[in-house]
N, C-alpha and C positions, 0 to 999 in steps of 0.2 A: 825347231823342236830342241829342248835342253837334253842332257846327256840322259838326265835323271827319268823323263817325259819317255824316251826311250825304253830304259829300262826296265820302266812298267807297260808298253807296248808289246804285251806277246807277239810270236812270228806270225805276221800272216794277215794282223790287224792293223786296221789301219789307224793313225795318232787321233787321239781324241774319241776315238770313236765308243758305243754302249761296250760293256763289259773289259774296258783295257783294266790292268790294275785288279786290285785287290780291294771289294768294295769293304764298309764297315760294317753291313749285315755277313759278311764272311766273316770278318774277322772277331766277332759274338758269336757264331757259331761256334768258330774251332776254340775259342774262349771255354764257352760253357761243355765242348765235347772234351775238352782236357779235363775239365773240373768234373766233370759225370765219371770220367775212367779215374780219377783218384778218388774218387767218392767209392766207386767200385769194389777197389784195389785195397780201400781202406777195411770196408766191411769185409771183404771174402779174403782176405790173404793173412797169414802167420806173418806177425811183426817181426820186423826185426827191432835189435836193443833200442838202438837211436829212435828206434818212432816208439818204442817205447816209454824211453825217457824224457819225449818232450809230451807226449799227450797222456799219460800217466799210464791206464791200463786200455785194453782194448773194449773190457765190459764198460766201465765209463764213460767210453766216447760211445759208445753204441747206444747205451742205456737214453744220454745225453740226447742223442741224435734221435731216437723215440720218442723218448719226452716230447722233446720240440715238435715232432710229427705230428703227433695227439693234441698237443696243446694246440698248435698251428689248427686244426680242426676244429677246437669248439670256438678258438677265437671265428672263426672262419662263420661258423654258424650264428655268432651275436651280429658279426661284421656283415653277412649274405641282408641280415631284416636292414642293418642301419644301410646299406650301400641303394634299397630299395627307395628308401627313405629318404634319404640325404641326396647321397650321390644319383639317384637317377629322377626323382620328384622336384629336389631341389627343398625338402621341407629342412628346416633346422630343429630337429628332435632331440633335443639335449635330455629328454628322462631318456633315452633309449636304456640307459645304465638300469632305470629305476625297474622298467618293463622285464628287464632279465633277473632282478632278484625280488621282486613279486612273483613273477612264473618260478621261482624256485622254490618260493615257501607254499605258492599252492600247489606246487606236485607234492613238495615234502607231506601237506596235510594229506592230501588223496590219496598218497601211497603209504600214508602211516595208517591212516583210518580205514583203508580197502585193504591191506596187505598188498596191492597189485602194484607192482612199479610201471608196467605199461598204460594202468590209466591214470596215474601222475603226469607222465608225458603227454597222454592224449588232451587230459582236460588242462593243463599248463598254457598247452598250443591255444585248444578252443576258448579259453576264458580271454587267452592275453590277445586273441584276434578280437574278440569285442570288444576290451578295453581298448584296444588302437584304432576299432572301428570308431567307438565313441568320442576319441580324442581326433581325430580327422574330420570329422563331422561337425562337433562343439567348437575344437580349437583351430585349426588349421585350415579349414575350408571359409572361417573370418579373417585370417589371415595372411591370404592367397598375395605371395611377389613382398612380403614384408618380414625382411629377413631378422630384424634388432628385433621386433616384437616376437616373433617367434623364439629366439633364444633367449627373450628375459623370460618369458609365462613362461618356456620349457623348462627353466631353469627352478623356476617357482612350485613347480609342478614335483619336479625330482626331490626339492627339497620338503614340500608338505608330504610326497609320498615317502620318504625317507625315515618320516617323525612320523606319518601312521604305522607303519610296518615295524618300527622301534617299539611302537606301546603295544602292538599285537604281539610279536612274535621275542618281543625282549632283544638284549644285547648278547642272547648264547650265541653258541655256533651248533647248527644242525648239520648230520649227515644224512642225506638220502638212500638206505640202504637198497642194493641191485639185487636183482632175484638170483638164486643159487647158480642159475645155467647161466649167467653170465660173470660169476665170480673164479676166482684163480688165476692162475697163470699157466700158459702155454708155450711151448718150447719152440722156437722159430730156427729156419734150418740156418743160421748162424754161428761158426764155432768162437768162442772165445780167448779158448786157451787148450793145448795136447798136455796133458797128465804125461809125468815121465814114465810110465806103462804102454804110452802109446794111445790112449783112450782120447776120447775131445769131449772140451765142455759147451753142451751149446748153450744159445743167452735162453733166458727165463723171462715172458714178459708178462704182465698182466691183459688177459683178454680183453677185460670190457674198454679198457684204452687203444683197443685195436678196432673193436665194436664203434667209438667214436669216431674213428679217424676214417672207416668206412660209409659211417652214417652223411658224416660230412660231404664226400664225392659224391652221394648219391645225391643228395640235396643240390650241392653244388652244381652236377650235371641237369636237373630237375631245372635247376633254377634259369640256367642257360640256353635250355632247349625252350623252355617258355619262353623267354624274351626275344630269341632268334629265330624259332619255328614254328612259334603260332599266330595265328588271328592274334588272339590277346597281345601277346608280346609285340607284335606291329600297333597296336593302338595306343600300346601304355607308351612306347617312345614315341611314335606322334603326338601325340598329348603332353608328350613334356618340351618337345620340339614346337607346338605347335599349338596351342590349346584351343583357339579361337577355330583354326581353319576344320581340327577334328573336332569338333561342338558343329558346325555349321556343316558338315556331314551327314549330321543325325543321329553321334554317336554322343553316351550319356557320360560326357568327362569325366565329374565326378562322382559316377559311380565306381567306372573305373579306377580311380585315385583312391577311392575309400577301400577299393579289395587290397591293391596294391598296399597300404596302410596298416591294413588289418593281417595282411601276409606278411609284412615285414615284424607285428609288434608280437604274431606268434610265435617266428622265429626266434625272437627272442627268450618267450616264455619258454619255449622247447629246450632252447639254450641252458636258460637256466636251470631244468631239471639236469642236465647231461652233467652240466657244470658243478653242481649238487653232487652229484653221485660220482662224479672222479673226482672232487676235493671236498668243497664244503659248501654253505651256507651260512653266511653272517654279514653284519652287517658293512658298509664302505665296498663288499663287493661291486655293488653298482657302475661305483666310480672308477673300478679298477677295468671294471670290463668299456664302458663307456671310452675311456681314454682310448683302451686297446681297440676300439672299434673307429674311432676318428682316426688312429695311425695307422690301423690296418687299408683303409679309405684313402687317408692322403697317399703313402706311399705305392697302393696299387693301384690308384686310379678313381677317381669318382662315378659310379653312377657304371661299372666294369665289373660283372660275377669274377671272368677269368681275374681281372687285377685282385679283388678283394681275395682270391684263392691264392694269385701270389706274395701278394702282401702281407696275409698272416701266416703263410710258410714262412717267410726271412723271418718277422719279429715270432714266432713261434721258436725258429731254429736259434735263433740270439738271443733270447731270452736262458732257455737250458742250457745252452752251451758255454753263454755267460755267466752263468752261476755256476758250470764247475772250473772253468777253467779261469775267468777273471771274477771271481764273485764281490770282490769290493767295488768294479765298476759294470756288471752286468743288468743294472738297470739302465747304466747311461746308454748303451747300445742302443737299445730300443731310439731313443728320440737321436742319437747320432742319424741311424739310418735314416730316419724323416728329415733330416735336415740337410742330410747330402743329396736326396731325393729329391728335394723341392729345390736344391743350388741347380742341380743338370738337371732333371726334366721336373717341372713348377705343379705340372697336371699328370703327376704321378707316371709311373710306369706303364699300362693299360691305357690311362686317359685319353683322352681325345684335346686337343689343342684348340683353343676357344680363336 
């Protein structure tokens, strides 16, 4: 035994033996438990000058770091329908983009023409489930294991619904306004800065971006417990594991595949109400969100709720924080990350190893 082999031998153990050393899930832990106490330490403690003067103010980096949070949430919510879709069907849905800025001009009409912003959202969800019921059914149930043909017609498809939505709804930009109890800002118990009186400032954020970001977890966990704790959620991964043996079961594949389809295209639509209503409406959305939903997918994992929740926290949290702190190269972050992602692990973080 080398001196070195020793020296990672605790007393007592014997060379070679399980547990000698320091394995490398230790070592991600104490990793990420340092990185949680300066995360901590950041948010709840008085700067001093030097942390001052490299990350400008404390509201900034705070501000920064919400942002991200929020955004990290509705990408999460485009990303939960496409990860349905792509990542655990295997379908290659290239309108996904198109599905979330159509469910965003028909909430905008429902909730301009109802006054009600809750049933914008409702009927966004339900409309944009039967147009993905529709396109699973037409498109993708002829298309079944053919993967070129699905991204050229999806692609075909985002671009004719790109040029209808163009001549309906024109090239403005619409905002979806939110009902009064969910507008303003609320005060989180965060201080930002002590007044030389002694007084503190605490941060001021906007509700309905809090409202998001909780909407998200709920879904999120929604979506996890269905696929891990029920009947259903045991059938849809058979089924994509396995499609012939769960068919010769007795069980209706695709019917299943078509809820599954129709759950993911209303996420979408829901998406883009949300989406709507914390920024905007117009048009190349699509593509903006689409992209973010294939990075959010590569990087956390295909066919993975959890990865797709952790994958649009990092490009959520990089995206903000790149815009105030590097703002000439804060787009490049986003596709850095994917690409050092897929260098060390290919199938994403969450993935499963083919």
């Amino acid at each position: 035994m080398s001196i070195a082999d020793a020296l990672k031998t605790p007393p007592g153990s014997a060379p070679g033996s399980p547990g000698t050393g320091i394995s490398r899930r230790q070592v991600w832990g104490l990793f990420w438990l340092v990185l949680a106490a300066l995360f901590i330490w950041l948010v709840f403690a008085d700067w001093p000058d030097w942390v001052k003067n490299i990350l400008l103010s404390k509201k900034a980096f705070l501000s920064a770091c919400l942002n991200g949070l929020t955004l990290a949430g509705l990408y999460f919510l485009v990303a939960s329908g496409f990860t349905l879709v792509f990542g655990l069907m295997r379908n290659v849905n290239l309108a996904h983009g198109s599905l979330y800025l159509l469910g965003a001009y028909i909430g905008y009409e429902i909730a301009d023409r109802t006054g009600y912003w809750l049933l914008g959202v409702l009927g966004a969800f339900l409309i944009l489930s039967v147009v993905g019921l529709l396109m699973q059914v037409v498109v993708f149930r002829r298309l079944e294991g053919d993967d070129l043909r699905q991204t050229l017609v999806t692609i075909g498809i985002s671009i004719i619904a790109a040029d209808l939505m163009l001549a309906v709804w024109t090239g403005g930009t619409y905002q979806i306004l939110i009902p009064d109890w969910l507008a303003g800002a609320i005060k989180l118990p965060i201080v930002t800065a002590v007044r030389s009186n002694g007084s503190i400032v605490l941060l001021s954020y906007p509700f309905f971006r809090l409202v998001v970001l909780a909407l998200a977890i709920v879904i999120g966990i929604g979506l996890w417990l269905m696929l891990n704790k029920t009947r259903v959620g045991m059938m849809i991964r058979a089924g994509v594991d396995d499609r012939e043996m769960l068919s010769a079961s007795g069980t209706n594949v695709h019917l299943i595949f078509a809820v599954v389809f129709a759950i993911g295209a209303g996420l979408a639509g829901l998406a883009g109400v949300i989406g709507g209503s914390a920024l905007s409406v117009a048009p190349g959305e699509d593509v903006r969100y689409l992209l973010a939903s294939l990075v959010v997918v590569i990087v956390g994992g295909m066919g993975s709720i959890t990865g797709a929740a952790i994958g649009a926290l990092i490009i959520g949290l990089a995206e903000q924080i790149g815009l105030v702190y590097f703002p000439t190269y804060g787009v490049v972050l986003t596709f850095v990350i994917m690409v050092v992602t897929l260098a060390i692990r290919p199938q994403g973080i969450m993935g499963k190893s083919q």
